[in-house]
TORPA-4810 file (N, C-alpha, C, O; in nm, 3 decimals):
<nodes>
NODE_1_-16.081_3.696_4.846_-15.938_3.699_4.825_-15.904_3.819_4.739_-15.970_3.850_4.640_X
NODE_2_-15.821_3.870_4.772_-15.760_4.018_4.700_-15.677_3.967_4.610_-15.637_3.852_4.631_X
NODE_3_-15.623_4.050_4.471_-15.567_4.046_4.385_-15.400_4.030_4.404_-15.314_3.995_4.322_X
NODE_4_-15.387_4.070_4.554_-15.174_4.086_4.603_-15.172_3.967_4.727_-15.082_3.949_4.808_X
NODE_5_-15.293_3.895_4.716_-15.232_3.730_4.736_-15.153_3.655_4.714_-15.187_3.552_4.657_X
NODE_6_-15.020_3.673_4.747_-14.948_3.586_4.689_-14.936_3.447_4.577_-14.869_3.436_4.475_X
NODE_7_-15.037_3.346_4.648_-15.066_3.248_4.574_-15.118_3.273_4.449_-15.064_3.217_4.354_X
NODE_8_-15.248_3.374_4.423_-15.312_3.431_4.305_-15.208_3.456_4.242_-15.176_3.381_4.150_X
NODE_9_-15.098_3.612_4.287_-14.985_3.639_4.204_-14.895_3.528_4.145_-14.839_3.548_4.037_X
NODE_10_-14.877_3.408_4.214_-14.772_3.341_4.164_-14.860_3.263_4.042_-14.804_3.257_3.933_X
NODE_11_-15.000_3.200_4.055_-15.088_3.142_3.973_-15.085_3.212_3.841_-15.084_3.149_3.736_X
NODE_12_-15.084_3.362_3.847_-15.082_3.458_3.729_-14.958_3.476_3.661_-14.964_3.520_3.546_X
NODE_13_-14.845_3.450_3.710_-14.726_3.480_3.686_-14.678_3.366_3.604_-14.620_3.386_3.498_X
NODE_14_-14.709_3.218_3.662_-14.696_3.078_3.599_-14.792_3.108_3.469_-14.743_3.090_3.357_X
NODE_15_-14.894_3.142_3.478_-14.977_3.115_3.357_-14.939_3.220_3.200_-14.956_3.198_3.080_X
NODE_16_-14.876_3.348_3.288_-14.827_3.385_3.188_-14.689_3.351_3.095_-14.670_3.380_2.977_X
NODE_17_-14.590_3.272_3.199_-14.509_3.224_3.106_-14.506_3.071_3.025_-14.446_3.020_2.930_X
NODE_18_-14.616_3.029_3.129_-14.684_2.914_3.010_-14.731_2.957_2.902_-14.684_2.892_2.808_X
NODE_19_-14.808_3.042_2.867_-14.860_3.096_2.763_-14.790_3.161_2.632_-14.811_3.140_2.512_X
NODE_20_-14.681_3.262_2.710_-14.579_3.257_2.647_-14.484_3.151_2.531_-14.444_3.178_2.417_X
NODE_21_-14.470_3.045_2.600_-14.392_2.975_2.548_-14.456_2.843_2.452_-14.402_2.772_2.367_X
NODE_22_-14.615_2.847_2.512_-14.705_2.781_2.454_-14.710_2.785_2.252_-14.708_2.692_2.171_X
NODE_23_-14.718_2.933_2.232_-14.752_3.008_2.098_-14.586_2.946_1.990_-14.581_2.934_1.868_X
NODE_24_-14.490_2.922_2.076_-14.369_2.885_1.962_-14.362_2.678_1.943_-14.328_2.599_1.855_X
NODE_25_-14.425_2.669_2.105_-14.465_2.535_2.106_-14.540_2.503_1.993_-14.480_2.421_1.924_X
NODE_26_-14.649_2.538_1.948_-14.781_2.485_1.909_-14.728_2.513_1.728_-14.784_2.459_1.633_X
NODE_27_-14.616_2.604_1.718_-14.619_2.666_1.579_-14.489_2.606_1.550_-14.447_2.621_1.435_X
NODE_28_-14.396_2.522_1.659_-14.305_2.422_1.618_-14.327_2.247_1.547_-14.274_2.170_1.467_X
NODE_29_-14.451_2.258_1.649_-14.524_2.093_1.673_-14.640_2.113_1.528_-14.655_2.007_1.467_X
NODE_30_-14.711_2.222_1.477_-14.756_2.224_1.333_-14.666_2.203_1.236_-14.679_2.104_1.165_X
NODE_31_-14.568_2.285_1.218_-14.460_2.311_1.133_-14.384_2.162_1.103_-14.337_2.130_0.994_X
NODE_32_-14.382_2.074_1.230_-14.318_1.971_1.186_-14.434_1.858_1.140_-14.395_1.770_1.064_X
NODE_33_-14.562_1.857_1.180_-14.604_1.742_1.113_-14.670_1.784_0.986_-14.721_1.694_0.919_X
NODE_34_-14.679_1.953_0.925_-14.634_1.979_0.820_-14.506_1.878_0.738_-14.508_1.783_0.659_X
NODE_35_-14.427_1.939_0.791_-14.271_1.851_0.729_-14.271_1.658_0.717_-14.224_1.580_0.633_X
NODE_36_-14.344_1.639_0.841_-14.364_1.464_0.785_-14.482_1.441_0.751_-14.498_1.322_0.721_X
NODE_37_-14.590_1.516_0.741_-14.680_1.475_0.640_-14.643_1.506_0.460_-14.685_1.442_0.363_X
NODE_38_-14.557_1.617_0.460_-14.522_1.630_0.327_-14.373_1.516_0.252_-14.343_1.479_0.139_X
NODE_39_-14.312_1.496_0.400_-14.223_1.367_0.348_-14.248_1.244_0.318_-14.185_1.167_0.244_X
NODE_40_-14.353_1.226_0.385_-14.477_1.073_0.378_-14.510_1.060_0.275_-14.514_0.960_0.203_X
NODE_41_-14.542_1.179_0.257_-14.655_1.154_0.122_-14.529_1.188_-0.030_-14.558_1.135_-0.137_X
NODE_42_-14.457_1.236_-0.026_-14.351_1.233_-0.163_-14.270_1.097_-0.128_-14.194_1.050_-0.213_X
NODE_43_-14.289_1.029_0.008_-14.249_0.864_-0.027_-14.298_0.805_-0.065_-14.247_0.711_-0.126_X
NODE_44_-14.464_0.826_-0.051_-14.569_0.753_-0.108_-14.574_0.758_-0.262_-14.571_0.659_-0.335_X
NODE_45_-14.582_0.868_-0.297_-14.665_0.925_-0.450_-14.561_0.943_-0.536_-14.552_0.884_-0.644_X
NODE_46_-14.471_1.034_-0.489_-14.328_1.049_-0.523_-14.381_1.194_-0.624_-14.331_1.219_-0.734_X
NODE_47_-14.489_1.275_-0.558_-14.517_1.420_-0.684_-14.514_1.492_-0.548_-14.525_1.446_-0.434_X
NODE_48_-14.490_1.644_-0.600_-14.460_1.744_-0.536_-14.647_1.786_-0.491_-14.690_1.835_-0.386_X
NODE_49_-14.699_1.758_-0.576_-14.849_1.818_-0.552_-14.879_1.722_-0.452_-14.960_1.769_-0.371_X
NODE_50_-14.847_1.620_-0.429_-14.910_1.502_-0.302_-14.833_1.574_-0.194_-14.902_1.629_-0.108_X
NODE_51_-14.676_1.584_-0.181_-14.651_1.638_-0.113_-14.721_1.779_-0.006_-14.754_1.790_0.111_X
NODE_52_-14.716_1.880_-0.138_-14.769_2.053_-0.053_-14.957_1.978_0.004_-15.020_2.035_0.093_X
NODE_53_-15.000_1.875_-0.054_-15.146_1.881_-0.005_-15.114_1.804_0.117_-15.179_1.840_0.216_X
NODE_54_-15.036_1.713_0.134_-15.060_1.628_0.259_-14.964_1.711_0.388_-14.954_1.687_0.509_X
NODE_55_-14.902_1.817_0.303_-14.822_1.899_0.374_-14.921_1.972_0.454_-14.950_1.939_0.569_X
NODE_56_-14.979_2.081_0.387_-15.107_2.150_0.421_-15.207_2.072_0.526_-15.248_2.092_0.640_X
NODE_57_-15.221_1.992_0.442_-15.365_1.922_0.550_-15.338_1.867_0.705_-15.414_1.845_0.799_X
NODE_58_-15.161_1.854_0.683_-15.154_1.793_0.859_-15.127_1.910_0.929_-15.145_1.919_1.050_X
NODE_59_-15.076_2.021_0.842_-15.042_2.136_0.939_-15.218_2.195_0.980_-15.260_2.215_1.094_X
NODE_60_-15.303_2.214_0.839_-15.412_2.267_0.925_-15.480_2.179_1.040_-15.537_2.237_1.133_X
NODE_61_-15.472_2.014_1.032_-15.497_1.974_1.102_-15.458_1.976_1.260_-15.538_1.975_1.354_X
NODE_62_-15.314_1.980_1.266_-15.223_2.039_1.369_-15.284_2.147_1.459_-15.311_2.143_1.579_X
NODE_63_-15.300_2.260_1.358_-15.318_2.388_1.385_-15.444_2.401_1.453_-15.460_2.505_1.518_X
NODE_64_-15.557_2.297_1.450_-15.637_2.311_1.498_-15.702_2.261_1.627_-15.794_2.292_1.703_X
NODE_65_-15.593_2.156_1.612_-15.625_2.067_1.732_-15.520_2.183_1.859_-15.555_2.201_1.976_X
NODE_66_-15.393_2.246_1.792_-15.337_2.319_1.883_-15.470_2.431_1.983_-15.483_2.464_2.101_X
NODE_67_-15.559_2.461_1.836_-15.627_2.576_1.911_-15.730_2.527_2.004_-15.802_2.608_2.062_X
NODE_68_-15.741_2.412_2.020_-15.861_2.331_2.098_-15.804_2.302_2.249_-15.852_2.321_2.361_X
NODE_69_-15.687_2.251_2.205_-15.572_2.254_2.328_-15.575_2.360_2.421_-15.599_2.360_2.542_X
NODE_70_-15.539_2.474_2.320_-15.515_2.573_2.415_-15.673_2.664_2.463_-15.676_2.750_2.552_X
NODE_71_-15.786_2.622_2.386_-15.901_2.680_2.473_-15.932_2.606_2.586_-15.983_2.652_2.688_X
NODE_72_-15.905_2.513_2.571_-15.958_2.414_2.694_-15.845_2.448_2.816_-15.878_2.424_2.932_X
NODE_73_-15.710_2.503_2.789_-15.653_2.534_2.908_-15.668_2.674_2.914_-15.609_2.713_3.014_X
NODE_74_-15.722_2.767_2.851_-15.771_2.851_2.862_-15.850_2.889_3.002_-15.840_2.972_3.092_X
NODE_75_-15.948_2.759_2.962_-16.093_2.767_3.039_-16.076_2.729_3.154_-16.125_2.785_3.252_X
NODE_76_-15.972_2.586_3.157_-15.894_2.582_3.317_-15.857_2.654_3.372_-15.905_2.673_3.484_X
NODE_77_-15.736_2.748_3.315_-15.690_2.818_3.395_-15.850_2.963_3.467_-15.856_3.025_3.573_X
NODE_78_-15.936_2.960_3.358_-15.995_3.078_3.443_-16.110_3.013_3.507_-16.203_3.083_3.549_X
NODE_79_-16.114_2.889_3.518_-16.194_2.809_3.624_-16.058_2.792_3.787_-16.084_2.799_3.908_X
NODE_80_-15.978_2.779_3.747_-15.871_2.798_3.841_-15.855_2.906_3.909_-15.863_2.914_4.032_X
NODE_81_-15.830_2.997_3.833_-15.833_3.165_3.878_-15.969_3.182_3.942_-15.943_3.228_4.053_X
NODE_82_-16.086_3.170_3.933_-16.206_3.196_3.958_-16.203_3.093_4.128_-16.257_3.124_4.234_X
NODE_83_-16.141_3.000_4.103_-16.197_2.927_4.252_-16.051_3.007_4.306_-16.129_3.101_4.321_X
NODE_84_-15.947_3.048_4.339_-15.860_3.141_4.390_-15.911_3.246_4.449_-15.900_3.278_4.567_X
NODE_85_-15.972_3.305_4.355_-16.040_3.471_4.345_-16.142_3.425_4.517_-16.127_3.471_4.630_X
NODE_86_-16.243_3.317_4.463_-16.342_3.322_4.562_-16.324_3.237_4.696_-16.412_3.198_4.773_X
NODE_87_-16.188_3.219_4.703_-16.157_3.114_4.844_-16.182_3.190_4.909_-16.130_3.300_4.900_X
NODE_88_-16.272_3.161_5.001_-16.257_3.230_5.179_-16.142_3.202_5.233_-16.116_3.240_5.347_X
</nodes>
């Protein structure tokens, strides 16, 4: 299969504006369980230091599971692309 396959082109075209829109996704969906892990926890404790730590810890937690997310569709998509590429 050649690269001006239509189907390939449209496969490449989708993946890039998924990707796109992925990076404000992933840094909206941290940012907020930032914000309710740090509101949780100043309901709980009622100190600013419980707050920024439980703040911190769900965003890095967030942040990481985002990046796991997105390797694994990473790897789809170029297991996807790869069986495209080699259709007879």
């Amino acid at each position: 299969m050649s690269s001006d396959d239509p189907q390939f082109a449209a496969f490449l075209a989708g993946l890039k504006k998924e990707r796109a829109a992925s990076g404000w996704s992933n840094l909206g969906n941290a940012l907020g369980m930032a914000v309710l892990g740090g509101a949780l926890a100043y309901w709980a404790f009622g100190t600013l230091a419980h707050t920024a730590l439980f703040a911190f810890m769900l965003f890095a937690v967030s942040a990481v599971g985002n990046r796991i997310h997105d390797e694994l569709r990473q790897q789809r998509a170029s297991d996807e692309a790869a069986r495209l590429r080699d259709r007879n």
